[in-house]
C-alpha positions as CSV (number, residue, x, y, z in Angstrom):
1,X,-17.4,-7.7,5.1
2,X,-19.1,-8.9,2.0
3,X,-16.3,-8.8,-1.0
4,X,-18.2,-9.8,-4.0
5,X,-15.9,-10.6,-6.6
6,X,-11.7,-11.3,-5.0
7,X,-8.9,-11.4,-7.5
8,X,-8.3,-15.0,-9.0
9,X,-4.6,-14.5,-8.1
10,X,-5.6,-14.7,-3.9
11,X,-6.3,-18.1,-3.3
12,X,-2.7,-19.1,-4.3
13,X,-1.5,-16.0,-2.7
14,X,-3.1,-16.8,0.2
15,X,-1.4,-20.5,0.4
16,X,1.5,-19.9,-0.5
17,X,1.6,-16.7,2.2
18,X,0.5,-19.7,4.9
19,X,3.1,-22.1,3.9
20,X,5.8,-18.8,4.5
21,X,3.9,-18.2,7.7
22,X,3.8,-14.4,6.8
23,X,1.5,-12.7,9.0
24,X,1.7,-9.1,7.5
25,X,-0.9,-9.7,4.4
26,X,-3.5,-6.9,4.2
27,X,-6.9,-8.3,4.4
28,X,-9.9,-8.4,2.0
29,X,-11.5,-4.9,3.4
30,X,-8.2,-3.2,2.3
31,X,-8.1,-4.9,-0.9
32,X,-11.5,-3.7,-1.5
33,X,-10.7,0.1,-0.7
34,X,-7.4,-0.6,-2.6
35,X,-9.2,-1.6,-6.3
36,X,-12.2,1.0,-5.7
37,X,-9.1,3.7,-5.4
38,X,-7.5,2.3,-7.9
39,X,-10.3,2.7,-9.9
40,X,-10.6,6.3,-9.6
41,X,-7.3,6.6,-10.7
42,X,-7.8,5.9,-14.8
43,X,-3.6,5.9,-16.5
44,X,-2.8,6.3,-13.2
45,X,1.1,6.0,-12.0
46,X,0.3,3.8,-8.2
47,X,3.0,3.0,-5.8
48,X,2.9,0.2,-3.5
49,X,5.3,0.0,-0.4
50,X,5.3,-3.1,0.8
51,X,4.8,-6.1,-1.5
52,X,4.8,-8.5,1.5
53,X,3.5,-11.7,-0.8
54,X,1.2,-9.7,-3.2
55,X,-2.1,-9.5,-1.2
56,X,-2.5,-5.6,-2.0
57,X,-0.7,-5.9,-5.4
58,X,-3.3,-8.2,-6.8
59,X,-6.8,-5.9,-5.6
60,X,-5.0,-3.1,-6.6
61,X,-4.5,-4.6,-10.2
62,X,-7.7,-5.8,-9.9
63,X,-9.1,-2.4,-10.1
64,X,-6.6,-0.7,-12.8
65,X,-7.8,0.5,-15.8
66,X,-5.3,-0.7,-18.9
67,X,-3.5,2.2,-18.7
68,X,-2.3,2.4,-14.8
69,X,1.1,1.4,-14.2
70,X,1.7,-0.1,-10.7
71,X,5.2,-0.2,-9.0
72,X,5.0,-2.5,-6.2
73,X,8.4,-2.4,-3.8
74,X,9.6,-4.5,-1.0
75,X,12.8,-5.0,0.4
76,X,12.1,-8.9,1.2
77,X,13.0,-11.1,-2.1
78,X,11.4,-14.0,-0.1
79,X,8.0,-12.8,-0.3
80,X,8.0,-10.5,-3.1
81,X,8.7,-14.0,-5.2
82,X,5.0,-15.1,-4.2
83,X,4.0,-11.9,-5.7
84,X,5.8,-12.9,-8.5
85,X,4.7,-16.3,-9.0
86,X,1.1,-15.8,-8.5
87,X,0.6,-12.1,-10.3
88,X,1.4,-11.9,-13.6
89,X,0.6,-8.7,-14.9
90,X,2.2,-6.3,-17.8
91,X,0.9,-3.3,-15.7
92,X,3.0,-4.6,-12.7
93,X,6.7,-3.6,-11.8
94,X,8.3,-5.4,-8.8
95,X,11.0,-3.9,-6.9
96,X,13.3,-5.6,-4.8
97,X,14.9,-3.0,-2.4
98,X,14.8,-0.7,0.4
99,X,11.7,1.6,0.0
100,X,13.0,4.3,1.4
101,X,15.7,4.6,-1.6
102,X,13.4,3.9,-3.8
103,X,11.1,7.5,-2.7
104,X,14.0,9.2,-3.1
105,X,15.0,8.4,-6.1
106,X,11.5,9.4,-8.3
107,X,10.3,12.7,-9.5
108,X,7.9,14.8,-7.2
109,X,4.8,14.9,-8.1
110,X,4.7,11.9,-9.7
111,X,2.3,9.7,-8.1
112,X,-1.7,9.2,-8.6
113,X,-2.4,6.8,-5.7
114,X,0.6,5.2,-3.0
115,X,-0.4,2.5,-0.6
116,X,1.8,2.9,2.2
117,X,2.0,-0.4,3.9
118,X,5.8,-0.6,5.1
119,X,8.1,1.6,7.4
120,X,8.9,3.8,4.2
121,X,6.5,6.4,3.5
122,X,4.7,5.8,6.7
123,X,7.0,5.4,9.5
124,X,10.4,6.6,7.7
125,X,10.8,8.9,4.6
126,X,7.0,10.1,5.0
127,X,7.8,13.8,3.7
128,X,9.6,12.7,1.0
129,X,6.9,9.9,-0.1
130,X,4.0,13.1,0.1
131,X,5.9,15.0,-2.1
132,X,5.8,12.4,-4.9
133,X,2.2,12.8,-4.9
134,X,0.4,15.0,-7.4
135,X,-2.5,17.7,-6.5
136,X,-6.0,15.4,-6.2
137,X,-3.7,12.0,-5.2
138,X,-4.8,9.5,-2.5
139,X,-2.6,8.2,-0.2
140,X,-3.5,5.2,2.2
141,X,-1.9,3.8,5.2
142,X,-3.0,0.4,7.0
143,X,-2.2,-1.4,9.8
144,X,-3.5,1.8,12.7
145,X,-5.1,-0.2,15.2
146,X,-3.2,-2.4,17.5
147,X,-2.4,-5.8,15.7
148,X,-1.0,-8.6,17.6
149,X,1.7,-8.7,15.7
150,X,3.2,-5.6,16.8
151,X,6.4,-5.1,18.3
152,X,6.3,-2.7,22.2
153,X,7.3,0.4,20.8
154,X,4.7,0.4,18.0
155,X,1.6,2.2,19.0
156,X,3.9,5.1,19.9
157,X,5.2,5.1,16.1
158,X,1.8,4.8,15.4
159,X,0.6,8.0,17.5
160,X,3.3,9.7,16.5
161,X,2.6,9.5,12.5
162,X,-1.1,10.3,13.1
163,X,-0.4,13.3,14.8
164,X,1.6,14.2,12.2
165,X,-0.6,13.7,9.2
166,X,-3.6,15.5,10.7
167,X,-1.5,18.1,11.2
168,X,-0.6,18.6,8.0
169,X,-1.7,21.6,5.4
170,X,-1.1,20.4,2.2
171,X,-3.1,17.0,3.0
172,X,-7.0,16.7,3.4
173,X,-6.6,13.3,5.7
174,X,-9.7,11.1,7.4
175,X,-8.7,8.4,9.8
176,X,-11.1,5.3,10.4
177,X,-11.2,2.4,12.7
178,X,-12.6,0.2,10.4
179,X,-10.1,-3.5,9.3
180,X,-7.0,-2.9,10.9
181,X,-7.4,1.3,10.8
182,X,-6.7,3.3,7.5
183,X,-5.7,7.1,7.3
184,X,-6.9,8.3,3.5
185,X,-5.5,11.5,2.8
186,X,-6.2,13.7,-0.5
187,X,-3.1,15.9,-2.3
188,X,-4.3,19.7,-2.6
């Protein structure tokens, strides 16, 4: 894929992710859908689960109008603080914690665009992440096609969470195999 223009922020996000040996970064075609979604999202409220070392965070910045407030979560301290480090941004929150406590602790229908790129709000706490979303929000979910990094059990969980999304009514949801497999699903 042909990214014209990255975030300045990767290069030392990128190194600094090596040097952790974190292999859970997104990769530069879900950046790119990240900052053209968060584009569409002008004073937008976005959630991020699953900081990992700031990959997402910084396209997802990158595409934020001034008035788009991000909350980025992650229960691993260790690689939020790359995150930290490397994107400094006034339009940023980081939160150090268990995402799943996080969901339930905000308002419903709260949330303009949530990248779900952790267990919570994909894997665990999925209901209660979709009912923070308002009507006409975008939620997207990486990480659908077998990775090598993936533990026995996981394309089951995998299948599992698919079938249950394109099942739902109160979701219009598109799957593609296209990176490492995306499910973009619309609020109605």
């Amino acid at each position: 894929m042909n990214v014209a223009r990255r975030p300045a922020s990767l290069a030392a996000i990128e190194a600094a992710t090596e040097e952790l040996r974190f292999n859970m970064a997104s990769n530069d075609e879900t950046g790119a859908l990240l900052r053209a979604l968060a584009t569409s999202k002008p004073g937008g409220r976005i959630l991020e689960l699953g900081t990992g070392t700031g990959f997402s965070t910084a396209w997802i910045l990158d595409g934020m109008n001034a008035d788009a407030r991000l909350v980025s979560v992650d229960e691993s301290a260790e690689f939020q603080a790359v995150a930290r480090e490397h994107v400094r941004d006034a339009r940023c929150e980081f939160v150090t914690g268990d995402g799943g406590e996080y969901i339930l602790a905000q308002d419903p229908e709260s949330i303009d665009l949530m990248f779900a790129d952790a267990w919570s709000g994909k894997y665990t706490h999925l209901d209660e992440a979709l009912t923070l979303l308002k009507t006409g929000a975008l939620y997207l979910a990486d990480d659908l096609l077998p990775q090598p990094n993936w533990p026995d059990d996981h394309p089951a969980k995998v299948e599992r969470y698919l079938s249950e999304m394109h099942g739902r009514t109160d979701l219009r949801v598109v799957e593609f195999a296209w990176g490492t497999g995306h499910l973009l699903a619309s609020k109605i």
